[in-house]
C-alpha positions as CSV (number, residue, x, y, z in Angstrom):
1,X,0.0,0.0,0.0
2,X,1.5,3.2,-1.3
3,X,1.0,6.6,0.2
4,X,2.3,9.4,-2.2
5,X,3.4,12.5,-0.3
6,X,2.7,11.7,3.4
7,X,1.0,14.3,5.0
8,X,0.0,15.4,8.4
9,X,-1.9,18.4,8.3
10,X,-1.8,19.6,12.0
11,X,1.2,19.2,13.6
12,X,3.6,21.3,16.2
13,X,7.1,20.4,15.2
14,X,9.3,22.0,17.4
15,X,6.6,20.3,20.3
16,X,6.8,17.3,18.9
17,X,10.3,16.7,19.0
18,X,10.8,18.5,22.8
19,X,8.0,16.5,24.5
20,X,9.9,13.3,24.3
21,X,12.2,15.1,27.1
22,X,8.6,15.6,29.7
23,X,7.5,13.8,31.9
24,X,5.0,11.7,30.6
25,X,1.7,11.5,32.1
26,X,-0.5,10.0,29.6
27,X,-0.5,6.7,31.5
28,X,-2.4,8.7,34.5
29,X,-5.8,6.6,35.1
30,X,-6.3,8.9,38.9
31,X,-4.4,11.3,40.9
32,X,-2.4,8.5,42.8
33,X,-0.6,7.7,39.8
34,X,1.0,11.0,41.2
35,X,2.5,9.0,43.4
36,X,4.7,6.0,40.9
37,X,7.0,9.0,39.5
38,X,10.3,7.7,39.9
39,X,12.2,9.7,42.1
40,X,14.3,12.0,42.3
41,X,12.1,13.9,39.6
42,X,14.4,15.0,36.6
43,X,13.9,18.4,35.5
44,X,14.5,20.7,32.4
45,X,16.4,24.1,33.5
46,X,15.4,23.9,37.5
47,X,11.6,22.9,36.0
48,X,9.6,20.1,37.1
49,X,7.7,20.0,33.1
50,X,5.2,17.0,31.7
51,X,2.3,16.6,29.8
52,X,-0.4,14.3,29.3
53,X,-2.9,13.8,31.8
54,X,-6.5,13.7,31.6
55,X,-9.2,13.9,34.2
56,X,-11.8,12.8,31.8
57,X,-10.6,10.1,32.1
58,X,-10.2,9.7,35.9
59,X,-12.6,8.2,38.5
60,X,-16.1,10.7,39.0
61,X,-16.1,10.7,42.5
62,X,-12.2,11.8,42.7
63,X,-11.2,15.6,43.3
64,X,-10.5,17.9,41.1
65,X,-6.4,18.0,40.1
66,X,-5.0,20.8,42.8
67,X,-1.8,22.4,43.3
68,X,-1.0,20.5,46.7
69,X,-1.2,17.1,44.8
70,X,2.2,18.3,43.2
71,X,3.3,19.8,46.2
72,X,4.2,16.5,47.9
73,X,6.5,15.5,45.3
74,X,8.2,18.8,43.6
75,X,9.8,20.3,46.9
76,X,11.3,23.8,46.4
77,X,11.3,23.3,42.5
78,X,8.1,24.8,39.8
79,X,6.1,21.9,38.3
80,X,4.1,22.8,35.0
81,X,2.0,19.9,33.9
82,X,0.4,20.7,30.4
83,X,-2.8,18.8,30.2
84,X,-3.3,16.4,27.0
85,X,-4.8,18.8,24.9
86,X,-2.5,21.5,26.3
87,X,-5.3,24.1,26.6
88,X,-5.1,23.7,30.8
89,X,-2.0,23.4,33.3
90,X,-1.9,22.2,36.3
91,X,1.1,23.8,38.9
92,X,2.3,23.5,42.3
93,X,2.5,26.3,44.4
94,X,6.1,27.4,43.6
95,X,5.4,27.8,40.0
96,X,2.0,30.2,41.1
97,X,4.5,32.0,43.1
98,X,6.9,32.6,40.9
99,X,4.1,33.8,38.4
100,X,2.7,36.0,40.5
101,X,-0.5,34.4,41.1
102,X,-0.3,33.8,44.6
103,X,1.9,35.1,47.9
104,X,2.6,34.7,51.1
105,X,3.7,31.2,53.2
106,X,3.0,27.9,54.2
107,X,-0.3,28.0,56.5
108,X,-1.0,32.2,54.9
109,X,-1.3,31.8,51.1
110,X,-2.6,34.9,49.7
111,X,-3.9,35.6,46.3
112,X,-2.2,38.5,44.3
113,X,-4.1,41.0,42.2
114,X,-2.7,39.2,39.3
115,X,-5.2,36.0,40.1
116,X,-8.2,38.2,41.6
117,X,-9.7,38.3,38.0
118,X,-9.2,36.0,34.7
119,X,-7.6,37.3,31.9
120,X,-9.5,37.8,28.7
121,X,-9.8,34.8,27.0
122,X,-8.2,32.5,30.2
123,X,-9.7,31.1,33.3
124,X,-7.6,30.6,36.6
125,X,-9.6,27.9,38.7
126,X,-9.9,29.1,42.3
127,X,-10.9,27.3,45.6
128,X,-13.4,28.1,48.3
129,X,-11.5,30.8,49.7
130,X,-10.3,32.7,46.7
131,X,-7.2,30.7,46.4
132,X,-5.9,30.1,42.7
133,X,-6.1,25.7,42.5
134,X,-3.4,25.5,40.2
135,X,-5.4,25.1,37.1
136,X,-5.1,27.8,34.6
137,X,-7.2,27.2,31.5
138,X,-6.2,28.8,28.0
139,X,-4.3,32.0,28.3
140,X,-4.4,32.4,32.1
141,X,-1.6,29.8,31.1
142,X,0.8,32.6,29.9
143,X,1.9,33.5,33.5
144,X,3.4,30.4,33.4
145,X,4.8,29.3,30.8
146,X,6.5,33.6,30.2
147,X,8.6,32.0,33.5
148,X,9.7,28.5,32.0
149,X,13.5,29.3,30.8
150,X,13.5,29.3,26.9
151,X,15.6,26.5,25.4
152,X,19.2,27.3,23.9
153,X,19.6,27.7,20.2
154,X,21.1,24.1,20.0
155,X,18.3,22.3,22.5
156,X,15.6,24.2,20.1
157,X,17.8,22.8,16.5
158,X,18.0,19.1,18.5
159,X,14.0,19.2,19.2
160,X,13.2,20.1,15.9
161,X,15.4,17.1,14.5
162,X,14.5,14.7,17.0
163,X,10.6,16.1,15.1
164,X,11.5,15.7,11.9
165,X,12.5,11.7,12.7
166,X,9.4,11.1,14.3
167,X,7.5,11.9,11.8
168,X,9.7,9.7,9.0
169,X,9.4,6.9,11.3
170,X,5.5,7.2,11.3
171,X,5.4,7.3,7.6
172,X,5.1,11.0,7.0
173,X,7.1,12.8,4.4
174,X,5.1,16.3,4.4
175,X,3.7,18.0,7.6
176,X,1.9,21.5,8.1
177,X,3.3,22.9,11.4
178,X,0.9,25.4,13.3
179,X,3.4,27.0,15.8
180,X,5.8,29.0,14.8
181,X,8.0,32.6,16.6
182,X,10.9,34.6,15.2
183,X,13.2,32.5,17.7
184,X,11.7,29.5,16.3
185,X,12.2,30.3,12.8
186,X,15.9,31.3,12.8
187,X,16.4,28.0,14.6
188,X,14.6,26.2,12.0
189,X,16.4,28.5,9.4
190,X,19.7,27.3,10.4
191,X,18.7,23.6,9.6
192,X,17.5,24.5,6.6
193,X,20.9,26.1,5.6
194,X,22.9,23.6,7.3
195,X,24.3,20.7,5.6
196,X,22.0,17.9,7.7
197,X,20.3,16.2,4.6
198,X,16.6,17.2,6.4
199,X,13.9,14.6,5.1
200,X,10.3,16.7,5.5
201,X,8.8,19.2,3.7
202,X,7.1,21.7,6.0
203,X,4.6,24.3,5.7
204,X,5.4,26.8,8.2
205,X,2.5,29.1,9.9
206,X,3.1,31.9,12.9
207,X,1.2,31.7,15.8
208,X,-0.4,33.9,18.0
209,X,-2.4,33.7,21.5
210,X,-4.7,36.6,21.0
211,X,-5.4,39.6,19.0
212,X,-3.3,42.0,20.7
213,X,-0.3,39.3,19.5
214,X,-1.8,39.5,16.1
215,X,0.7,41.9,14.8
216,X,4.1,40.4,15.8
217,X,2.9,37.1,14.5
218,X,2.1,38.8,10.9
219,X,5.4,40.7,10.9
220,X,7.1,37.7,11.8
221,X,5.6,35.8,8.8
222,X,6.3,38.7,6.6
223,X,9.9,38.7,7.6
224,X,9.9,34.9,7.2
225,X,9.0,34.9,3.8
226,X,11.0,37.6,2.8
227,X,13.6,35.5,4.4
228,X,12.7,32.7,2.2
229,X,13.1,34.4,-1.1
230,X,16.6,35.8,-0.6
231,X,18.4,32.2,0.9
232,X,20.1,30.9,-1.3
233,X,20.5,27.4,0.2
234,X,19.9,24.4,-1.2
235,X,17.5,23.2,1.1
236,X,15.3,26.2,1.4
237,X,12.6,24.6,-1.5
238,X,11.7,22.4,2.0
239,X,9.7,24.7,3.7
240,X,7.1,27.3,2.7
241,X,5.8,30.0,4.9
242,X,1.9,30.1,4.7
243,X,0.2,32.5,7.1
244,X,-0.6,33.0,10.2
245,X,-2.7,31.0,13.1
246,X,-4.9,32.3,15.4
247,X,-7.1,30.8,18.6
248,X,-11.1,31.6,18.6
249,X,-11.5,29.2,21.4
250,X,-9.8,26.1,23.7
251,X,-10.6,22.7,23.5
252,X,-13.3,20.6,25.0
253,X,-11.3,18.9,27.3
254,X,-11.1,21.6,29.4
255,X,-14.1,23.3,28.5
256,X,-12.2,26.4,26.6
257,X,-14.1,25.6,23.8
258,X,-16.7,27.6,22.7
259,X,-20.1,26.1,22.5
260,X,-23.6,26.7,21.9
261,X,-24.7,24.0,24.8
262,X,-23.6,24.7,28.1
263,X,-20.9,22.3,29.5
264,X,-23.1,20.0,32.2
265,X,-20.3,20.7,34.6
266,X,-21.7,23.9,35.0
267,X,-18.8,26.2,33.9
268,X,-20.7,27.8,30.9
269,X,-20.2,27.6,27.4
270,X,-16.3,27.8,27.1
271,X,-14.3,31.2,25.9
272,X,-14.8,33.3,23.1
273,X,-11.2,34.6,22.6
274,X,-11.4,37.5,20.7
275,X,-14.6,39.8,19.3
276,X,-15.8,39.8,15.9
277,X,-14.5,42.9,15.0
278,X,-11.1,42.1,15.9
279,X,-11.6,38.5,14.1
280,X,-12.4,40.5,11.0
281,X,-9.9,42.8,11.0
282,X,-6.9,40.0,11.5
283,X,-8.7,38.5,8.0
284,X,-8.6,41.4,6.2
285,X,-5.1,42.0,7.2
286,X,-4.0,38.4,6.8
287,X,-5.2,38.7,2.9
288,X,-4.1,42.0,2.4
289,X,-0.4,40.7,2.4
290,X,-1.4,37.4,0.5
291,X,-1.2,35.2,3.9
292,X,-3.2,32.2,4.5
293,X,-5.1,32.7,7.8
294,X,-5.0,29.3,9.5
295,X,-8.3,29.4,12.4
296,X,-8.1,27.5,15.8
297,X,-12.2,26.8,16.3
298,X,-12.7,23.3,17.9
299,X,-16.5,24.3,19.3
300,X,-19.3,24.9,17.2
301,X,-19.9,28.5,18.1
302,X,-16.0,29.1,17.7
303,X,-17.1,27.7,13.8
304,X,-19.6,29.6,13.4
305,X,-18.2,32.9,14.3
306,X,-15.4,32.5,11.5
307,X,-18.3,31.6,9.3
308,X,-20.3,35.0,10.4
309,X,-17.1,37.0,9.8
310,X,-15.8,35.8,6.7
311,X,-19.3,36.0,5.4
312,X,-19.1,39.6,6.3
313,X,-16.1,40.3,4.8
314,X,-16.9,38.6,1.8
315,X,-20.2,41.3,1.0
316,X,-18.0,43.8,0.8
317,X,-15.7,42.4,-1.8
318,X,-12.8,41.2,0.6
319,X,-11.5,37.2,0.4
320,X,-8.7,35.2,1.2
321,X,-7.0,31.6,2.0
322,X,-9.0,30.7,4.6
323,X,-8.4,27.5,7.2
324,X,-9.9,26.1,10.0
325,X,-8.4,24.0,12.7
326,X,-10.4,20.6,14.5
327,X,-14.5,21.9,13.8
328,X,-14.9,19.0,16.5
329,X,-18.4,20.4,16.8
330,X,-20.2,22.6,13.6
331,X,-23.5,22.7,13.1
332,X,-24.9,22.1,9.3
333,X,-26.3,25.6,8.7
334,X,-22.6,26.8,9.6
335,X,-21.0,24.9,7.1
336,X,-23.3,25.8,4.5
337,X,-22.1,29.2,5.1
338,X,-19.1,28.4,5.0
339,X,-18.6,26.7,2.1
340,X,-19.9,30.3,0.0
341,X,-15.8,30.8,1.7
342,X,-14.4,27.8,-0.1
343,X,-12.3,27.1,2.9
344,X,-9.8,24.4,3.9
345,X,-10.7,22.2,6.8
346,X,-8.1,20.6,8.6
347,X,-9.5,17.9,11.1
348,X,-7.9,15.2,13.7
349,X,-9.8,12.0,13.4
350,X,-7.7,10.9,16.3
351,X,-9.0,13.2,18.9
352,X,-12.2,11.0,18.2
353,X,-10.1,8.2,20.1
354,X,-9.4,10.2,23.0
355,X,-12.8,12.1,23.3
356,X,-15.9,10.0,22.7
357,X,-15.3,8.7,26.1
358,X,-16.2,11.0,28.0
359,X,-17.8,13.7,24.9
360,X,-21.2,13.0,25.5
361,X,-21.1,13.3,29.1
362,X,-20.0,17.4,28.5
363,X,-22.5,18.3,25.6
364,X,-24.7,15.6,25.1
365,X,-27.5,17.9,23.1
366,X,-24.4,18.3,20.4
367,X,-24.0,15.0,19.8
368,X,-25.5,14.8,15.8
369,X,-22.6,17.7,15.2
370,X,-19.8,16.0,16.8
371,X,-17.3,15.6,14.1
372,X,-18.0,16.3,11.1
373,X,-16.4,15.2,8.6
374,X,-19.4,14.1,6.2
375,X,-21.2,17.2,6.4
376,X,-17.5,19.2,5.1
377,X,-17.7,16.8,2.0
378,X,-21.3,17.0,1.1
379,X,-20.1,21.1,1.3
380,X,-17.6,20.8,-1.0
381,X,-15.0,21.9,0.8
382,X,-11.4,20.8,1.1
383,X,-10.9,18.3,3.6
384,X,-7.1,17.3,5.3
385,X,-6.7,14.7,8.4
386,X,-3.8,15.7,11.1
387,X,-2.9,14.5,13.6
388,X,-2.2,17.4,16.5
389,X,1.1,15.9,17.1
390,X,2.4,15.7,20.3
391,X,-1.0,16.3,21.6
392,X,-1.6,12.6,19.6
393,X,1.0,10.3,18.7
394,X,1.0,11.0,14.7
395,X,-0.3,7.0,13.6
396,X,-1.6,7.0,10.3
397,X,-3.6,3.9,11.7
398,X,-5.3,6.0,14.0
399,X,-7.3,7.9,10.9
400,X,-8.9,4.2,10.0
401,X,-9.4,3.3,13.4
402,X,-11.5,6.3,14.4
403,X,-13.2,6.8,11.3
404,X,-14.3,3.3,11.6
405,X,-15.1,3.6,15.2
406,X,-16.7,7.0,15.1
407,X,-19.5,5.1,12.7
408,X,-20.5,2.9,14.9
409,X,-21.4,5.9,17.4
410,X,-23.5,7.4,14.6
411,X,-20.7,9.6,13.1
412,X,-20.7,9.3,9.6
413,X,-17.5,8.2,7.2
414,X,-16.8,10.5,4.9
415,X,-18.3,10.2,1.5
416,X,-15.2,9.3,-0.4
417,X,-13.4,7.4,2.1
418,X,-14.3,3.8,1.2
419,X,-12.6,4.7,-2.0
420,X,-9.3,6.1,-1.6
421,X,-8.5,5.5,2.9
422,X,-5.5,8.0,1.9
423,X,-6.6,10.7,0.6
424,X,-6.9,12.7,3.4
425,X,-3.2,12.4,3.7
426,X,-1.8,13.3,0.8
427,X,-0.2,16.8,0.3
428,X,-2.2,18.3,-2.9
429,X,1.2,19.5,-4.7
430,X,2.6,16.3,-5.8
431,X,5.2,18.5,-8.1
432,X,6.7,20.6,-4.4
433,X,9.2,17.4,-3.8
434,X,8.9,15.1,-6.5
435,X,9.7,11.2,-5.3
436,X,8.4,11.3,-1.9
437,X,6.7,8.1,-1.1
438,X,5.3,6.2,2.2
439,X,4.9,2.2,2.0
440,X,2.7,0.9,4.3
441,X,2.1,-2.9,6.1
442,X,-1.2,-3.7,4.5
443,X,-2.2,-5.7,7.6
444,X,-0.9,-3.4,10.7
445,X,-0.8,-0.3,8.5
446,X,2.7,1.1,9.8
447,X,5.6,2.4,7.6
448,X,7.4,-0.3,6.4
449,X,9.4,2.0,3.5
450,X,9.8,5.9,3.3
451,X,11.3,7.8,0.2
452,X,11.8,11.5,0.7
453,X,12.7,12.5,-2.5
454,X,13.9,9.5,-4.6
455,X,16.3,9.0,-1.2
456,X,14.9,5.9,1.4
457,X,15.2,7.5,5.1
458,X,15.9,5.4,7.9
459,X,12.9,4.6,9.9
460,X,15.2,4.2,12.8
461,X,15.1,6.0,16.2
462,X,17.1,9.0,15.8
């Protein structure tokens, strides 16, 4: 079974290659499981850092994750804990400290002004008595994660290599990486005009938290491309820079995303991130300077709102390379309306996997809009699977698996996919690195043979 140019469509690639160096805490089935870290803890820089857990999937009756868990274990050093879809942390008390979310001692914790209010577009849990829990939700993250020490030049290069392997050795010869800064990009640069044969062909988007970030990101990616045209290396024909990425919302996980049905747990219907006007004036700018805008909207209200806005935009004459990220929930009128946008949808069939578990239980009334893969088709619009690597492992199996799966809940296959399993991964310009192909077991569907062009690339553990 042949695969012709490999393609993940959602991926973070510096991520991918620097979470193999957290602590992993996927395993988590409760809280205890706290308690079988090995110790002494390893950390990164003075940092306690892992990723991975899930309370969805924990016991119902069990607490809510709190600072004081971590306490026990981390001492005098900060602990950052992304959670799996890495729209949440949870943090021990040193790292709140050192953010300035909270203050005092042992026995007299205070909260700071900092914590007394959430930030637009972020929500800081809090306890009975005003006390910050150590969950911060969105971008009530950023306190944190502005404190983690930045890695060096060379641990950033090594990340991005150790990336670029991973995905070879799950089959992929193209990817479409969503995160992107200047720091990143002169790191990524240097590979590219280094003399490392590199073995993936990237498309390379700038990301940004919120609107008032909007403009660095679009300089950045104007600087980028510029950059772009004047190297001369003989690698540069790898990447392409694309556009820009934006968030409207979180993820449902940890009820950030923006919905129409209340989450059941009470805590509303997720976060709106930014306001029409300022989604419709990061469009206009995007396409003004010939930029793809890539759109972050996982609930159906988040879809609907870049519907409502490009819409807008498009009465009065104004259009552009529009894509949107996950649409984990969209209800049919929105996708009518946006297919008038011809738009690009990039989906994660995998986050079926880890969802339908617990899905239903959060925004049961949703359920006939839950993924909706079908309904983009019978739109006509474009339609790419990703993965969401590292927030999923980046199988190719796992498209199948879900896809199959998902029908059995009542979540329809895509029209096509009976036909042609791959098409959803396959990069549509088959000329950008001619000879790049992806063999795959027909029985456990994994990489068996990788060509990047004309050249076979080890499938070996770099």
């Amino acid at each position: 079974m042949i695969i012709e140019c490999c393609y993940d469509s959602h991926v973070h690639w510096l991520g991918t290659g620097y979470n193999s160096r957290l602590l992993s805490c996927r395993h988590f089935r409760s809280k205890e499981d706290l308690l079988l870290i090995p110790q002494p803890i390893p950390d990164i820089d003075g940092w306690i850092l892992g990723s991975g857990w899930n309370d969805n999937e924990w016991p119902d009756h069990e607490d809510p994750p709190n600072r004081l868990d971590l306490d026990k274990m981390s001492g005098d050093r900060p602990m950052v804990l992304w959670r799996a879809d890495r729209h949440a942390l949870w943090v021990n008390t040193v790292a709140l400290c050192q953010s300035g979310l909270l203050e005092g001692t042992p026995g007299d914790w205070r909260p700071t002004p900092l914590s007394l209010s959430d930030p637009t577009g972020g929500k800081i849990l809090r306890d009975i008595k005003g006390l910050p829990t150590g969950i911060l939700v969105d971008l009530a993250m950023n306190s944190v994660l502005d404190k983690i020490p930045k890695p060096s030049s060379s641990s950033m290069r090594e990340s991005l290599l150790r990336g670029i392997s991973i995905f070879n050795q799950h089959g992929y010869t193209h990817i479409r990486d969503l995160s992107c800064n200047q720091t990143q990009w002169e790191a990524k640069l240097s590979l590219f005009e280094g003399e490392i044969p590199l073995t993936l062909a990237i498309e390379q988007y700038f990301s940004t938290d919120g609107p008032r970030d909007f403009d660095r990101a679009l300089q950045e990616a104007l600087r980028a491309r510029s950059d772009l045209h004047g190297l001369k290396a003989p690698q540069a024909h790898k990447i392409r820079v694309c556009g820009v990425k934006i968030y409207l919302d979180g993820a449902l996980g940890s009820e950030g995303a923006w919905v129409s049905e209340p989450y059941r747990s009470g805590s509303g219907n997720g976060l709106s991130l930014m306001t029409n006007e300022e989604l419709q004036s990061i469009m206009r700018r995007t396409w003004e300077h010939s930029l793809t805008l890539a759109v972050h909207a996982l609930g159906d209200e988040a879809v609907a709102q870049a519907a409502r806005c490009g819409s807008a935009l498009a009465r009065l004459g104004i259009a552009g390379d529009l894509h949107l990220e996950h649409l984990e929930i969209a209800r049919p009128e929105t996708l009518r309306e946006l297919s008038a946008l011809h738009p690009t949808c990039h989906m994660q069939p995998c986050h079926w996997l880890s969802d339908h578990t617990w899905l239903e239980k959060k925004v049961p009334q949703s359920k006939p809009h839950y993924f909706p893969w079908s309904d983009i088709e019978k739109n006509g619009m474009r339609l790419f699977f990703g993965s969401d690597s590292p927030i999923e492992e980046p199988k190719l199996s796992d498209s199948i698996t879900a896809i199959t799966h998902a029908a059995r809940y009542g979540i329809a296959r895509p029209l096509q996919f009976p036909d042609a399993p791959w098409k959803y991964h396959q990069h549509p310009d088959p000329n950008w690195i001619p000879g790049c192909q992806t063999e795959l077991d027909p029985i456990t569907l994994t990489p068996v043979r990788v060509h990047f062009a004309h050249q076979e690339v080890s499938l070996t553990s770099a």
